[in-house]
C-alpha positions as CSV (number, residue, x, y, z in Angstrom):
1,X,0.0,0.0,0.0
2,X,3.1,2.5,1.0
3,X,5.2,1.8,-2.0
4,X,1.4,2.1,-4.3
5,X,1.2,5.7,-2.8
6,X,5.2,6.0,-3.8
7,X,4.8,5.0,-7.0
8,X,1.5,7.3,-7.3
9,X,3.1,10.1,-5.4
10,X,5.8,10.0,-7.7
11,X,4.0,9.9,-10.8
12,X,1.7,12.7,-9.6
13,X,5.0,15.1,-9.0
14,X,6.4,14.0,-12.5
15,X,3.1,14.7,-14.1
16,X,3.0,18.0,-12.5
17,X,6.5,18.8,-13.6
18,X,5.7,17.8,-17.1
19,X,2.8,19.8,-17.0
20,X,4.6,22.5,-15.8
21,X,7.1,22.4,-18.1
22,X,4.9,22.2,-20.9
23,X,3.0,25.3,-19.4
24,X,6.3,27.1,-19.7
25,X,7.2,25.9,-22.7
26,X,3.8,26.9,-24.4
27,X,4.6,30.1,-25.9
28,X,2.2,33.4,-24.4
29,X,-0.1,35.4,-27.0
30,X,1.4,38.4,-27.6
31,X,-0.6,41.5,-26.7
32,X,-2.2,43.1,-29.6
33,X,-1.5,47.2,-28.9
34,X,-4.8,49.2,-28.9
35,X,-5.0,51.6,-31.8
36,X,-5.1,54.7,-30.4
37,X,-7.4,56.3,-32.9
38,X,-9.9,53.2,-32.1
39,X,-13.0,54.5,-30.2
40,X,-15.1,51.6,-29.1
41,X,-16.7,50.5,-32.4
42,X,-15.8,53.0,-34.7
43,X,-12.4,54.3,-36.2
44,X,-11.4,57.8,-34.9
45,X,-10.2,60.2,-38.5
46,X,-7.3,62.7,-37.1
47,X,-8.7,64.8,-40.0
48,X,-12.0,65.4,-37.2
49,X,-9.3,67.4,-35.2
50,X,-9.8,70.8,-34.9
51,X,-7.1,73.2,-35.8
52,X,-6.3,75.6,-32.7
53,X,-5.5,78.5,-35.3
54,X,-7.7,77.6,-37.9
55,X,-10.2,80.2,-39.1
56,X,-13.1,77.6,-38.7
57,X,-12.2,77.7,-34.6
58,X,-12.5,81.1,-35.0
59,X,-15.2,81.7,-36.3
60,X,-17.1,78.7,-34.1
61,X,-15.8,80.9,-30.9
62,X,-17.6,83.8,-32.8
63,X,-21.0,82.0,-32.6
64,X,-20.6,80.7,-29.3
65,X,-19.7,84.4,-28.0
66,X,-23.1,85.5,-29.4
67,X,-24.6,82.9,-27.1
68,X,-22.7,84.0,-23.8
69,X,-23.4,87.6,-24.8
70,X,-26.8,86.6,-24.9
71,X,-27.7,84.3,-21.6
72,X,-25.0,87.6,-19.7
73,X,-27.5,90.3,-21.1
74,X,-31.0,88.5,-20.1
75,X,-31.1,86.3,-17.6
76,X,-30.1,88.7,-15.1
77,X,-33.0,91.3,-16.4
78,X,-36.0,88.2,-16.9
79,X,-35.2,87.6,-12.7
80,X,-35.9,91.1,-12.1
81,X,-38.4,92.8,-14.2
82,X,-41.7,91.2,-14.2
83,X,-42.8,92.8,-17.3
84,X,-40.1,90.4,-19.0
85,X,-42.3,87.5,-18.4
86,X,-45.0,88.6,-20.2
87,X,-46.9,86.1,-22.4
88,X,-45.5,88.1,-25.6
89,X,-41.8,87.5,-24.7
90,X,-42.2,84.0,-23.5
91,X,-41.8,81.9,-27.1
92,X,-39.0,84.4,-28.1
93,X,-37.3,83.8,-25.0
94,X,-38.0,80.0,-25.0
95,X,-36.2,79.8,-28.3
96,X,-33.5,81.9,-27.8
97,X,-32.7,79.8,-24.6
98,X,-32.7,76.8,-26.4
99,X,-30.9,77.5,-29.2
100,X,-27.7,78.9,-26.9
101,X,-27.7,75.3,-24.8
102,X,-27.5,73.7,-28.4
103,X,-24.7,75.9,-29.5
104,X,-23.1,75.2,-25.6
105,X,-23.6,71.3,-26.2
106,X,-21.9,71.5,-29.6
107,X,-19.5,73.6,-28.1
108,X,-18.7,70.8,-25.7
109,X,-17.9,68.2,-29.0
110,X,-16.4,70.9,-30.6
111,X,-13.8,71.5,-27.7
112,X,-13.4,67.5,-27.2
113,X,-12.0,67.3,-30.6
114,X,-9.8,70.7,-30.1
115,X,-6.2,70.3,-31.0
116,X,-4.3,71.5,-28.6
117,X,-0.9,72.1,-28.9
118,X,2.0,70.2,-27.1
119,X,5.4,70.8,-26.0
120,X,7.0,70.6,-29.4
121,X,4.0,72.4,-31.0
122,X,2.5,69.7,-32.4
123,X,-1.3,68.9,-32.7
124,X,-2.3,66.2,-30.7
125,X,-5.0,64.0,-32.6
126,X,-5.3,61.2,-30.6
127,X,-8.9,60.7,-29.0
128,X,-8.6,60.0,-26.0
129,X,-5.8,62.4,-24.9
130,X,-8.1,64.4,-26.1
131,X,-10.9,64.5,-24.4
132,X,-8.9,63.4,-21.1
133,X,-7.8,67.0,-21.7
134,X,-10.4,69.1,-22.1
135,X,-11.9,67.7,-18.7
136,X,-8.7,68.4,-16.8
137,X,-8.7,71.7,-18.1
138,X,-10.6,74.8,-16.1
139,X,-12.4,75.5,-19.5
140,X,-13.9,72.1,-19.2
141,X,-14.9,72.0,-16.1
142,X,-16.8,75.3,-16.8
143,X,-18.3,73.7,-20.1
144,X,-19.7,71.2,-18.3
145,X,-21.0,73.1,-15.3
146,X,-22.8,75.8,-17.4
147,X,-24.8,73.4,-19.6
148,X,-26.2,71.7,-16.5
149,X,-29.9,71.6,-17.0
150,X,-31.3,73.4,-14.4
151,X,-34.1,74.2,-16.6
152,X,-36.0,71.4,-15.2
153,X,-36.8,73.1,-12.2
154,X,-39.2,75.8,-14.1
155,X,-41.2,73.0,-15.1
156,X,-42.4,73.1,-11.3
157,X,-42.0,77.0,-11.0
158,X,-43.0,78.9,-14.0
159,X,-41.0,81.2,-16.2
160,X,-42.3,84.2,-13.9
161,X,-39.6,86.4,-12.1
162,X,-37.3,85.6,-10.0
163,X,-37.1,81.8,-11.4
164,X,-35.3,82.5,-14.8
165,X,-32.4,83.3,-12.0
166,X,-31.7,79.4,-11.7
167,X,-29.8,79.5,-15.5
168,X,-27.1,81.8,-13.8
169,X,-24.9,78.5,-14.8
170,X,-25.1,79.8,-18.3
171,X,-23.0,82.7,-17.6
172,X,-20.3,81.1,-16.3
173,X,-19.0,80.3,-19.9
174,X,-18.1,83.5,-20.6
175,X,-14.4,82.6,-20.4
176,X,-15.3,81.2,-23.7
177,X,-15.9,84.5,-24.7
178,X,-12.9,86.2,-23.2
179,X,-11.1,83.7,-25.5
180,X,-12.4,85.0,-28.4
181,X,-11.7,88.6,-27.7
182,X,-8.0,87.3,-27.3
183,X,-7.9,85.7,-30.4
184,X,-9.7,88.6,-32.3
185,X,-7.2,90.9,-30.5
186,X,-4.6,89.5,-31.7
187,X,-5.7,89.6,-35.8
188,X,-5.6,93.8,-35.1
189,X,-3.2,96.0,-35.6
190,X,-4.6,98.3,-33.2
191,X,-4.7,95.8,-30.5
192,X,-4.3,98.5,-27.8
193,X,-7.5,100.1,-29.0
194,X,-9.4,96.7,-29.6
195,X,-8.4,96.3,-26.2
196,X,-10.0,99.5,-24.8
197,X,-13.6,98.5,-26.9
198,X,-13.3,95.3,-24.8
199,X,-13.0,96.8,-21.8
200,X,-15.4,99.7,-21.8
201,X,-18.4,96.7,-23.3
202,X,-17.6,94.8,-20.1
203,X,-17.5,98.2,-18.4
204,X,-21.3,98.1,-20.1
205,X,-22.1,94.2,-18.9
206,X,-21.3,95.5,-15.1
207,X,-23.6,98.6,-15.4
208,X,-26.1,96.6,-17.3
209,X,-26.0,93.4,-14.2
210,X,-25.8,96.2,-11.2
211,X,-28.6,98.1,-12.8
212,X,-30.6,94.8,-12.5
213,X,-29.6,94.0,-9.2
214,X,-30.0,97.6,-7.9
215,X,-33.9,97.2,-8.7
216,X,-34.2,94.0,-7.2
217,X,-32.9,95.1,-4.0
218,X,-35.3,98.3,-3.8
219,X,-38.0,96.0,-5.5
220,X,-37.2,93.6,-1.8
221,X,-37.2,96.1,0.9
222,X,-40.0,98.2,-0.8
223,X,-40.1,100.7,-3.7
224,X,-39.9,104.3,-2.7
225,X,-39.3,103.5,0.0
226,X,-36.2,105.9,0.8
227,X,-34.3,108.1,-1.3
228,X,-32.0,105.6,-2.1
229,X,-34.3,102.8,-3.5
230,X,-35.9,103.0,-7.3
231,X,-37.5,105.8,-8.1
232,X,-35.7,107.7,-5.9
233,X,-35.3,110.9,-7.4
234,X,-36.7,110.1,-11.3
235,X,-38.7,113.0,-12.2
236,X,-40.8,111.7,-15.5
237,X,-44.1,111.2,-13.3
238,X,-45.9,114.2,-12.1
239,X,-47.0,112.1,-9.3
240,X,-43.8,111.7,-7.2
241,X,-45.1,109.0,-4.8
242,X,-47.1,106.7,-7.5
243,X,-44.4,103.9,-9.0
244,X,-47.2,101.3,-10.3
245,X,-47.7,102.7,-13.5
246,X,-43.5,102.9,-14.7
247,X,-43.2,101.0,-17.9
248,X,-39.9,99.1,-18.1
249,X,-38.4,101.1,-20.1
250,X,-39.2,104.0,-17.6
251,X,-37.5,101.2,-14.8
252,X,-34.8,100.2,-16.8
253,X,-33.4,103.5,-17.6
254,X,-33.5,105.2,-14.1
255,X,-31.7,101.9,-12.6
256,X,-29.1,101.7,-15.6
257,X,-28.6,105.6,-14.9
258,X,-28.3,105.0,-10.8
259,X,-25.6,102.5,-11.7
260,X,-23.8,104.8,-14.3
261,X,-23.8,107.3,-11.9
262,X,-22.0,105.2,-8.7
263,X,-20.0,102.5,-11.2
264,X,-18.1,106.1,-12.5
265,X,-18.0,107.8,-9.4
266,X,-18.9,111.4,-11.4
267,X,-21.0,113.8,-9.7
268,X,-22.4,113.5,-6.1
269,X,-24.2,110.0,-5.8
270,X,-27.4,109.3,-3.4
271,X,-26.5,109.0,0.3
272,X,-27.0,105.6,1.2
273,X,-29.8,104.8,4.0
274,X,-29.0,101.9,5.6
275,X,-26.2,99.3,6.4
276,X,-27.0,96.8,3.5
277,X,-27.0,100.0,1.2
278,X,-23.6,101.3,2.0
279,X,-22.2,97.6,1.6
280,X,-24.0,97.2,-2.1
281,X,-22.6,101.0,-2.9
282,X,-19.0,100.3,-1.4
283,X,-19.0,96.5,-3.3
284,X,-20.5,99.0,-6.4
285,X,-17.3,101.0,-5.7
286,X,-14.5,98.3,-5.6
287,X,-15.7,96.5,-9.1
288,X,-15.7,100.7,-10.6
289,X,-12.1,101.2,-9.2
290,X,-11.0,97.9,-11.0
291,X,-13.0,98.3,-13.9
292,X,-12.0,101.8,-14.2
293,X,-8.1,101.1,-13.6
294,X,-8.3,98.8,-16.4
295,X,-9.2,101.0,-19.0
296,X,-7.2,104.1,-17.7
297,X,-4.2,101.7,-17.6
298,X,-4.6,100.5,-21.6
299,X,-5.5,104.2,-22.4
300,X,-2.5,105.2,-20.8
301,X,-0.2,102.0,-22.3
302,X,-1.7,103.2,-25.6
303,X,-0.7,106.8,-25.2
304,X,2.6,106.0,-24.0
305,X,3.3,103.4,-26.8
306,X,2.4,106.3,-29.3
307,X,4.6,109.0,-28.0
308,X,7.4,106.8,-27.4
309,X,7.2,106.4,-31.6
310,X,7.0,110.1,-32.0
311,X,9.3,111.3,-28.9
312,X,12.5,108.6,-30.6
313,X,11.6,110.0,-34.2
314,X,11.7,113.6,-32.9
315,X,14.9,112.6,-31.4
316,X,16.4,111.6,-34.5
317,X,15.4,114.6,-36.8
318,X,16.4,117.1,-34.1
319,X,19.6,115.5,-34.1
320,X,19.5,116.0,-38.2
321,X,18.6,119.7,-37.7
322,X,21.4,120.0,-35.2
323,X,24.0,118.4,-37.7
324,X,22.6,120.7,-40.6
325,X,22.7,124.3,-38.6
326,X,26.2,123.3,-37.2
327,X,27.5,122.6,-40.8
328,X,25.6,126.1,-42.3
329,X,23.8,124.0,-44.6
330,X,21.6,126.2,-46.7
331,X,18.1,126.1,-46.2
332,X,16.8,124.8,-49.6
333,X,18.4,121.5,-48.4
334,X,17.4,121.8,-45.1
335,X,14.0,121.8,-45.9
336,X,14.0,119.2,-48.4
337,X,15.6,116.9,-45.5
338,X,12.5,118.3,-43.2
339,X,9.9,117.3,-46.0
340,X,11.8,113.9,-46.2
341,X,11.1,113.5,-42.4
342,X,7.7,114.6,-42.8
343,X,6.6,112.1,-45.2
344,X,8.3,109.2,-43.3
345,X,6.1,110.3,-40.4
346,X,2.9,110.2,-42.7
347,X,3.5,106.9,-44.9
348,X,4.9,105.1,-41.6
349,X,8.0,104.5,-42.7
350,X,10.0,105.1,-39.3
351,X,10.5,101.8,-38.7
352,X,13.3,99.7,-40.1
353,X,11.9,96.2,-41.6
354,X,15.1,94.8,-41.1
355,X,15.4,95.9,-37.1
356,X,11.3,94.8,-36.7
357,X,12.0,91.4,-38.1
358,X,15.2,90.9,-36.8
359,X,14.2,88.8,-33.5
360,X,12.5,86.4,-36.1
361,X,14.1,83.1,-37.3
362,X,15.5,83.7,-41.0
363,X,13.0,81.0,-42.0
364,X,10.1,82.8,-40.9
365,X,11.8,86.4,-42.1
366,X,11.9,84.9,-45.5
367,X,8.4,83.6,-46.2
368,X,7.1,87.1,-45.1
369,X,9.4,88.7,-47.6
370,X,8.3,86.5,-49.7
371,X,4.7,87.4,-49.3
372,X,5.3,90.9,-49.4
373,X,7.6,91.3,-53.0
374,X,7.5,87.7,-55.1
375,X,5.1,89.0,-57.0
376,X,6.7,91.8,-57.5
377,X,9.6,90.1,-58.8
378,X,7.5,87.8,-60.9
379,X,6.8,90.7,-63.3
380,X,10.2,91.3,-63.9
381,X,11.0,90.5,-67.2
382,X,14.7,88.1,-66.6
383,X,13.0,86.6,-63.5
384,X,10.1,84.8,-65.3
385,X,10.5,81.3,-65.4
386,X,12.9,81.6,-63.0
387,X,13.3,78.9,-60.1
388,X,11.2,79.9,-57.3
389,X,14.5,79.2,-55.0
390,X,16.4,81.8,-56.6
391,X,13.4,84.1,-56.2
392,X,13.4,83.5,-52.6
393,X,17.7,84.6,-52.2
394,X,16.8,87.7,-54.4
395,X,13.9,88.9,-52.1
396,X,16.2,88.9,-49.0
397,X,18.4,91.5,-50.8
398,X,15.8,94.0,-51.7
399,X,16.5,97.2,-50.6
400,X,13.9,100.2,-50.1
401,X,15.1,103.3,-51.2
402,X,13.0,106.8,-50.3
403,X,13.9,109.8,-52.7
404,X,12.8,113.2,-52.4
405,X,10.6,115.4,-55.1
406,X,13.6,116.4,-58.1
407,X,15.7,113.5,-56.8
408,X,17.5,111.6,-59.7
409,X,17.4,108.0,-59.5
410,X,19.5,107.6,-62.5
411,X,21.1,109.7,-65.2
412,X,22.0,109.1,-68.9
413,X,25.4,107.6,-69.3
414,X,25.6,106.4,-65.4
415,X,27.1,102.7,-64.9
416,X,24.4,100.6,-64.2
417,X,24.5,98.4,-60.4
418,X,20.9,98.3,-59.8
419,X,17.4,97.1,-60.5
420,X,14.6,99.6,-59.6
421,X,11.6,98.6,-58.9
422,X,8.5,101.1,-57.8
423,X,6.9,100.7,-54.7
424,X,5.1,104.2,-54.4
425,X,5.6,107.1,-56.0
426,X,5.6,108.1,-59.9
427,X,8.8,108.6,-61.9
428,X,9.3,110.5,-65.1
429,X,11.7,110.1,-68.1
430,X,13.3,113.5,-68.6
431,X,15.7,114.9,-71.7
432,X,19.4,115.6,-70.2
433,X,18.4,119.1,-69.4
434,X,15.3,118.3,-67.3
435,X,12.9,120.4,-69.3
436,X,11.1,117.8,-71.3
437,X,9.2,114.4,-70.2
438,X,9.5,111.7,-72.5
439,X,7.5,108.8,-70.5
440,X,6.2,108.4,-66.9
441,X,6.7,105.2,-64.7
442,X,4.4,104.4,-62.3
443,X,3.8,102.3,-59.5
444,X,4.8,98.4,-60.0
445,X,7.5,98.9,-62.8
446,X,10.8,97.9,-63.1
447,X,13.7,99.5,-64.8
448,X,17.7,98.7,-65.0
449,X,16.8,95.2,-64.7
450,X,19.0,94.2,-68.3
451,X,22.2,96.6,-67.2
452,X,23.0,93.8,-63.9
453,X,23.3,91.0,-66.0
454,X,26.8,92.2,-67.2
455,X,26.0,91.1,-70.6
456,X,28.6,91.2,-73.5
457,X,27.5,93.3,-76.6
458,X,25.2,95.7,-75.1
459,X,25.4,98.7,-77.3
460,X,25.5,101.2,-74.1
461,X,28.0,99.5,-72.5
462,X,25.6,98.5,-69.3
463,X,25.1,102.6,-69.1
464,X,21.8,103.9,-68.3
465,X,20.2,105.3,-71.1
466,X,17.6,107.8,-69.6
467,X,17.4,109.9,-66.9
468,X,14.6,109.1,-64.3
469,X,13.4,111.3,-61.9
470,X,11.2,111.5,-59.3
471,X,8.4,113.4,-59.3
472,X,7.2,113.5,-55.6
473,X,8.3,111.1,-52.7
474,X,8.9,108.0,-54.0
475,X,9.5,103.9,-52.6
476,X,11.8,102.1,-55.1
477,X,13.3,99.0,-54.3
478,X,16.1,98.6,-55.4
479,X,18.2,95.2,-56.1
480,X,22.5,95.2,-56.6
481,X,24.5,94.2,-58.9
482,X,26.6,92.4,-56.6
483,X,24.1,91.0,-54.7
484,X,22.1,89.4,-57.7
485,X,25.3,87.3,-58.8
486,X,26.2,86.7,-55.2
487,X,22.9,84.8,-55.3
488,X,23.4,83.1,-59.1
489,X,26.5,81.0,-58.0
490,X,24.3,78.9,-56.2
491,X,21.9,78.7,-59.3
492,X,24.1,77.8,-62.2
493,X,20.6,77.3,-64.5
494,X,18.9,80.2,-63.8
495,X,21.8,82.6,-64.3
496,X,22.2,80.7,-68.0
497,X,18.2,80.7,-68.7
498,X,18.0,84.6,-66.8
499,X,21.3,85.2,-69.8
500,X,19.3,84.0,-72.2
501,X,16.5,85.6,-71.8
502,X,18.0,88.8,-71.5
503,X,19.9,88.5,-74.6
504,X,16.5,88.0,-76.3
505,X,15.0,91.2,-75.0
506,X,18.3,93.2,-76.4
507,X,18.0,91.6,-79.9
508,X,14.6,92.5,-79.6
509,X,15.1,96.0,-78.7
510,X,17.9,96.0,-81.5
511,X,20.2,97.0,-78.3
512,X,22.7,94.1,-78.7
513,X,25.8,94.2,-80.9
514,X,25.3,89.9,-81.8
515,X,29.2,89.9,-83.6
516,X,30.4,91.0,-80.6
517,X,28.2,88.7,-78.3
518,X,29.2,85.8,-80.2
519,X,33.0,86.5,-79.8
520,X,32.8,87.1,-76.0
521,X,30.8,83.5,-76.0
522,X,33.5,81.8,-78.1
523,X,36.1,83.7,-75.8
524,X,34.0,82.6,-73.2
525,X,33.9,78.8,-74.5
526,X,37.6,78.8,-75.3
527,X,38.4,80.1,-72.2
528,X,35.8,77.0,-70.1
529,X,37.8,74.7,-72.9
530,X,41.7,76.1,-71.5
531,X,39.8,75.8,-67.9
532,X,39.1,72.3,-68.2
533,X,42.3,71.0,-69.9
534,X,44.2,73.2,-67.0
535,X,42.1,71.2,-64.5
536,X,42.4,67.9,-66.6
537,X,46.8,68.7,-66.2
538,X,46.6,69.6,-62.4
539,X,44.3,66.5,-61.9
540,X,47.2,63.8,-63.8
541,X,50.0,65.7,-61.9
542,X,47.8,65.1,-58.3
543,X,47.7,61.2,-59.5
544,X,51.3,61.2,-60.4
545,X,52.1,62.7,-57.5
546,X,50.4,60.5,-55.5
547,X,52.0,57.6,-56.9
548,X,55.4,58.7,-56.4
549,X,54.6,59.5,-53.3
550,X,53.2,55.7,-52.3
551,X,56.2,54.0,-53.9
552,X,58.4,56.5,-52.6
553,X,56.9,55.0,-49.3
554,X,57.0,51.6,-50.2
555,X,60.6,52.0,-51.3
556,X,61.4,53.3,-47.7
557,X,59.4,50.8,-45.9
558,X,61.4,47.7,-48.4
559,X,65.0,49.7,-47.2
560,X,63.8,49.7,-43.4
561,X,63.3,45.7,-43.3
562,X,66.7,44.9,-45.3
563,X,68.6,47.1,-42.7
564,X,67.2,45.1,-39.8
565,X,67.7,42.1,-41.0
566,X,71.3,43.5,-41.3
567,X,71.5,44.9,-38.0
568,X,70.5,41.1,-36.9
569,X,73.0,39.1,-39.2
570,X,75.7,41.7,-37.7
571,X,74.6,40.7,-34.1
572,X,74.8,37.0,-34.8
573,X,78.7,37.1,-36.3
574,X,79.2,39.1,-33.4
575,X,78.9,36.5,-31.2
């Protein structure tokens, strides 16, 4: 019986070995990884993913603003004024209400699928990161609580006043709001004065909500019942005591005017009666001193930022003046240089583009000048076809130039180093004298673009061959010589094709001597031709150097190994 339980025992602790070892051995599935754009049944597009700085966002916050705007305005006002639940308003306002929590529920989708950006600014567009962060996020939390239905609770009270008070929820998403006026703020140019609308409208909201309140509270402890409750001292009625017959708009007025008259602390405001009184006027007075700093402080920011543009470009053309009176310049010049100022001042043109967009990556710098002048240089006539690369070199080395009424931009018989082209301004063609006007150039066209190319032939000799002047203030920019064929040794075919093309515009204009050009381009062939065969020579001399130099090496290497074996023998006879 004990060795039948042996024997058993034994085969039970092989058979659990061999079961265990055939457990271990038995290869475990491999987890399949979760797709992250996988929601439940469905396959998550990133494309859904809204764009942070997208236009569409933009506008979306636009139409959800109108919303906020609309819940901060009236719910306040249908809690107080009883003539606001009238049977008249009640469909309007019904619908209105409705249609906001709509646009607040999309918003909530709409916000779940925002992009936001991450530490690399990137756009996240996975799912569930998400949406996990929209309800960590303050903005969330907010969403969420303002679209809580509390209008359930006027199924049991009525839409009479006070019980519209209970969607007070709804105003709560007017950070939403505050968002929008930060993004709009920062597509002005005037952001300082965009700023200061913002302001005094919420200055507006807090009149409008105090107002409100303000009748409430005289509405609670009894109407005329003091000086300092509505109607107080309202003098449309002939009857003084009467209030039952005020219309709201005779209400609303007084009230918005009370609050007006304490929120801006201007004139001498009604002497409060009572201790709950002075606490709503000195609350009244705190929100007026912060509201009111606000906008003195942008007002004041926005002052400052002008003159400090005026006071350093005052600076600079006193210090002109002072240069010209201590050097007797005579006045003529003196006041041309004045009118120069004067029109810099007017046309904005105190600020250096290359100083403003200095603190900007050259990446960046370079698709804005791009914006501004590739068209420009499109319509020039040896930049078409041209490689859009090239383009992009060329419009980092424009140059604006300002020149004064009379000024000459070129004369007949002047070397030619640049390309004009016109910005602003009018030019005229002139005889050498200056008395006659063959032509006008206008804004948008280009002149001395043929005399950079440095091409052999030209009949002038790359010379102007007219005299252009300006006619008032004029913008040119202006493009060099040096730096256009700084730029063409990186672009071996567009100089050729830009050659080419210019050659054709001379034959055309009969301006191009074509012996000549042909014997600079067989000069110029022979020359490539003497170039090569020079660099073919210097090329076989570097081999047969090189090979002189390696068996020169393995010569000296072969004379090293005989000499130690000598050395050895030597050391052998020796002893």
């Amino acid at each position: 019986m004990g060795r039948r339980n042996k024997v058993s025992f034994g085969q039970t602790v092989v058979g659990n070995g061999v079961a265990a070892t055939a457990a271990t051995d038995i290869p475990a599935e491999p987890e399949i990884p979760k797709d992250p754009m996988q929601l439940w049944i469905f396959k998550f597009n990133p494309k859904w993913v809204i764009d942070p700085e997208g236009h569409g966002y933009y506008y979306w916050l636009f139409v959800v603003s109108t919303a906020i705007i609309y819940n901060v305005l009236f719910i306040v006002p249908r809690a107080v004024f009883v003539e606001l639940s009238h049977e008249v308003y009640e469909v309007p306002f019904l619908i209105c209400d409705y249609l906001a929590d709509f646009i607040y529920i999309v918003d909530i989708v709409v916000h779940m699928l925002y992009g936001y950006l991450t530490e690399e600014r990137i756009i996240e567009r996975e799912p569930r990161k998400l949406v996990r962060h929209w309800i960590k996020s303050f903005y969330g939390k907010l969403d969420i609580i303002s679209i809580i239905p509390t209008d359930f609770a006027l199924l049991a009270t009525g839409l009479e006043a006070p019980y519209p008070i209970i969607r007070i929820n709804r105003v709560l998403k007017y950070v939403r709001f505050k968002q929008f006026t930060a993004k709009t703020e920062g597509k002005f140019q005037a952001a300082d004065i965009f700023r200061l609308v913002v302001l005094l409208f919420q200055y507006l909201i807090a009149m409008h909500i105090f107002a409100c309140v303000y009748y409430a509270i005289s509405e609670k402890v009894g109407l005329n019942s003091d000086i300092w409750v509505y109607p107080g001292e309202a003098k449309w009625r002939n009857d003084e005591t009467g209030n039952g017959n005020d219309t709201l708009k005779q209400k609303y007025t007084w009230c918005f005017y009370f609050s007006l008259h304490t929120l801006t602390m201007i004139g001498i405001t009604v002497q409060p009666q009572k201790e709950w009184q002075f606490l709503f006027m000195c609350l009244n007075f705190v929100i007026s001193v912060m509201l009111f700093s606000q906008i003195l402080g942008n007002v004041s920011r926005t002052i400052i930022n002008l003159d400090l543009h005026e006071a350093e470009f005052k600076k600079r053309m006193d210090g002109v003046k002072h240069y010209l009176s201590t050097r007797n310049i005579h006045a003529e010049l003196e006041q041309r240089i004045i009118s120069y100022f004067e029109y810099q001042w007017t046309n904005n043109l105190i600020v250096d583009e290359k100083e403003a967009l200095a603190c900007l990556p050259e990446k960046v710098e370079s698709q804005i000048a791009m914006k501004v002048h590739l068209e420009t240089l499109r319509h020039v006539r040896i930049f078409q076809g041209v490689e859009s690369g090239l383009l992009a070199d060329l419009v980092l080395k424009l140059k604006l130039q300002v020149f004064s009424p009379g000024d000459y931009i070129c004369r007949k018989g002047d070397i030619g180093k640049e390309l004009y082209i016109v910005k602003r301004g009018c030019l005229e063609v002139v005889s050498d004298a200056g008395d006659f006007v063959f032509a006008t150039i206008s804004e948008g066209s280009v002149f001395g673009e043929i005399s950079i190319l440095n091409i052999v032939g030209i009949k002038s000799g790359n010379r102007r061959t007219a005299n252009v002047r300006s006619i008032g203030f004029s913008d040119l920019f202006c493009l060099s010589k040096e730096d256009l064929w700084d730029a063409l040794k990186e672009y071996p075919e567009g100089k050729n094709k830009m050659l080419e093309l210019g050659k054709q515009l001379l034959i055309k204009d009969n301006l191009l001597d074509t012996e000549a050009a042909d014997k600079a381009e067989r000069r110029h062939i022979e020359f490539l031709d003497k170039l090569e065969h020079v660099e073919g020579g210097v090329d076989d001399i570097q081999t047969r150097f090189g090979r002189l130099v390696a068996e020169r090496g393995s010569s000296v290497q072969k004379l090293e190994k005989r000499i130690a074996k000598l050395d050895k023998l030597l050391q052998l006879r020796a002893v």
